[in-house]
C-alpha positions as CSV (number, residue, x, y, z in Angstrom):
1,X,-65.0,-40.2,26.2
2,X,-64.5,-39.9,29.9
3,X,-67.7,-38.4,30.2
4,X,-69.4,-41.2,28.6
5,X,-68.1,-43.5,31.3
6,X,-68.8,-40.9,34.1
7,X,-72.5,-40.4,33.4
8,X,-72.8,-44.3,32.5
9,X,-71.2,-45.5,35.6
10,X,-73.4,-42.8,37.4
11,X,-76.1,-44.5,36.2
12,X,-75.4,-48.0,36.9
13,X,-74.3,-47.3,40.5
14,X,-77.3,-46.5,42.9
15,X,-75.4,-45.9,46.2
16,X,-73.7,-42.6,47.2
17,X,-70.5,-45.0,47.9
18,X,-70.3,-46.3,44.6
19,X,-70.9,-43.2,43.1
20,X,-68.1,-41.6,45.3
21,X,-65.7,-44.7,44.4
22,X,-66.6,-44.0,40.2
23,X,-65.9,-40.5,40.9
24,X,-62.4,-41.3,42.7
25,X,-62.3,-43.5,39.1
26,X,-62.5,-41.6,36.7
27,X,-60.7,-38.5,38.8
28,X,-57.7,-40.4,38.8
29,X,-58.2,-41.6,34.8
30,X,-58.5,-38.1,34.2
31,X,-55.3,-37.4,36.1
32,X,-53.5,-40.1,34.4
33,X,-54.8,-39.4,31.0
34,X,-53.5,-35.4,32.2
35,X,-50.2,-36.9,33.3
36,X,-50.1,-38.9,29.8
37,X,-50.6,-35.5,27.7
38,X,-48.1,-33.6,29.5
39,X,-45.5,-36.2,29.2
40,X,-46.4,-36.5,25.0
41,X,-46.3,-32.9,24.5
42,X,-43.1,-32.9,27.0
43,X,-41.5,-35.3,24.4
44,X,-42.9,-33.4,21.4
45,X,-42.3,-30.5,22.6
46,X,-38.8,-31.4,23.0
47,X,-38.5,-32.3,19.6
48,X,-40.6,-29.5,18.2
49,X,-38.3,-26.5,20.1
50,X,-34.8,-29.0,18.7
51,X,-36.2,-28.3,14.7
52,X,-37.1,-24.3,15.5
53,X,-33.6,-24.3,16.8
54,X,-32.2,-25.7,14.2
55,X,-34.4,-23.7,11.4
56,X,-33.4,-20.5,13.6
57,X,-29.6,-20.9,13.0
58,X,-30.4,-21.8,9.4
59,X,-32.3,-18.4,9.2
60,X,-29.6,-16.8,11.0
61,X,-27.0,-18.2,8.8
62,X,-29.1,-16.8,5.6
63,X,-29.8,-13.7,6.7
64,X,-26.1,-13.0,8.4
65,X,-24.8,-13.5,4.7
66,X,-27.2,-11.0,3.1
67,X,-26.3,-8.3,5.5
68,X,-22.5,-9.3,5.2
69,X,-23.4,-8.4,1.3
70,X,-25.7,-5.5,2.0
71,X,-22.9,-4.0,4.2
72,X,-20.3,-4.3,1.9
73,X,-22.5,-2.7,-0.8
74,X,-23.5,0.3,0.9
75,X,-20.0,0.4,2.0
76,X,-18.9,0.7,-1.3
77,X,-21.4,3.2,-2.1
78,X,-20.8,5.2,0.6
79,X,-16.9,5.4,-0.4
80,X,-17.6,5.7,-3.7
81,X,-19.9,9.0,-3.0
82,X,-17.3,10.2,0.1
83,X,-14.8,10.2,-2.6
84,X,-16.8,12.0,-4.9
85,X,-17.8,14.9,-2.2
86,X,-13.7,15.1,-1.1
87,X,-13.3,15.9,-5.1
88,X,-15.8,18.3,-5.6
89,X,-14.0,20.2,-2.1
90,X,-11.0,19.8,-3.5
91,X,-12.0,21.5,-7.0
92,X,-14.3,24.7,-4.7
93,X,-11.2,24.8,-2.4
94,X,-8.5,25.1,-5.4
95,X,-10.9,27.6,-7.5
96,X,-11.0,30.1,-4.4
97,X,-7.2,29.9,-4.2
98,X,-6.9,30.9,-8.0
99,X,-9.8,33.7,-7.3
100,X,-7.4,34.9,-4.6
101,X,-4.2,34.6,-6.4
102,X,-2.4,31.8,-4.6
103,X,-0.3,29.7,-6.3
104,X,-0.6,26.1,-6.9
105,X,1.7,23.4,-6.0
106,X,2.9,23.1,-10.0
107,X,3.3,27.1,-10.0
108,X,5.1,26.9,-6.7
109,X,7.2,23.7,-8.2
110,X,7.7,25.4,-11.8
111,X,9.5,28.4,-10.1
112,X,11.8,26.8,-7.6
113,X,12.7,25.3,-11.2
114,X,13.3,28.2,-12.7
115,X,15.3,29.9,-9.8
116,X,17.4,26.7,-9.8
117,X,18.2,27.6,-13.7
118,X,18.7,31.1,-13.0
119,X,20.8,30.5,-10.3
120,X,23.0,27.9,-12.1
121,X,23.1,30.8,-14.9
122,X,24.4,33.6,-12.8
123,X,26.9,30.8,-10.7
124,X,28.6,30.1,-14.3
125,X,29.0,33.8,-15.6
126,X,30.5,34.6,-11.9
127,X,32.6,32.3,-13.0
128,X,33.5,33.4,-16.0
129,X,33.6,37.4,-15.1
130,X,36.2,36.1,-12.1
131,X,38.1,34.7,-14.9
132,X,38.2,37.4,-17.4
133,X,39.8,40.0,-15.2
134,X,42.8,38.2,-14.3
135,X,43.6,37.9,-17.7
136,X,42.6,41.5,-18.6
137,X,45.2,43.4,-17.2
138,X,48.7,41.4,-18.8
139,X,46.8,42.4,-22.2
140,X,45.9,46.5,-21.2
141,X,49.2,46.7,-20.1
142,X,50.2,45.9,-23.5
143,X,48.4,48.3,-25.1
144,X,49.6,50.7,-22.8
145,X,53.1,50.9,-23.8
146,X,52.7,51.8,-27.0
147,X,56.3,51.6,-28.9
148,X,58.2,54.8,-30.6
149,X,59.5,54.8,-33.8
150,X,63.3,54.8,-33.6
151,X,64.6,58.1,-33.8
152,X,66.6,58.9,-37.0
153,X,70.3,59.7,-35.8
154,X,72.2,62.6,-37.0
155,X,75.4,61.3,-38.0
């Protein structure tokens, strides 16, 4: 459009001074029309960079929640499978004790059980052999002495 009114103001005007005043003209209607643009796409662009903003934190929002999810489900996963591996050590490490004959913590448990019932055994027949001898020896001295028919007397 502005070159439609150069070339036809060029064409109208005959004298080098009109033609330098139409080309001051339309200079400074290009400049304005310039100035015009930048302050429109200024403004738009204001608005324009406001909604990416604001579609940015939405998309942030969105996709901060599916890894918060995705997290959490590899997490789970993950434990689920380190538990798993801790197990099957657990099992390797207890079969190579057996191979080697050490005892387990039940076989270890089971016989501090029995010692404490053969220990309670032999504390109570202690007891009872102190016991015996005291009363022993009244009843060997008894048997002992053994009695004498009374002699017959010669009268």
């Amino acid at each position: 459009m502005v070159k439609k009114l150069v070339v036809k103001k060029l064409r109208t005007v005959g004298k080098d001074s009109q033609l330098s005043a139409t080309i001051r003209e339309s200079a400074q209607q290009i400049w304005l029309a310039g100035l015009g643009a930048f302050a429109k796409a200024q403004e738009e662009g204001n608005k324009v960079f406001d909604a990416l903003v604001r579609e940015g934190e939405t998309i942030q929002k969105t996709t901060r929640k599916v890894a918060e999810e995705k997290v959490t489900e590899m997490a789970s996963k993950a434990t689920g499978t380190w538990d798993k591996l801790e197990q099957v050590f657990e099992n390797r490490v207890a079969r190579s004790l057996h191979s080697l004959g050490v005892p387990t913590r039940d076989d270890v448990a089971a016989l501090t059980k029995r010692v404490a019932e053969l220990q309670a055994a032999v504390d109570k027949l202690g007891k009872a052999a102190v016991a015996k001898p005291a009363a022993r020896p009244a009843v060997a001295a008894k048997k002992a002495v053994p009695r004498k028919p009374a002699a017959k007397s010669a009268s």
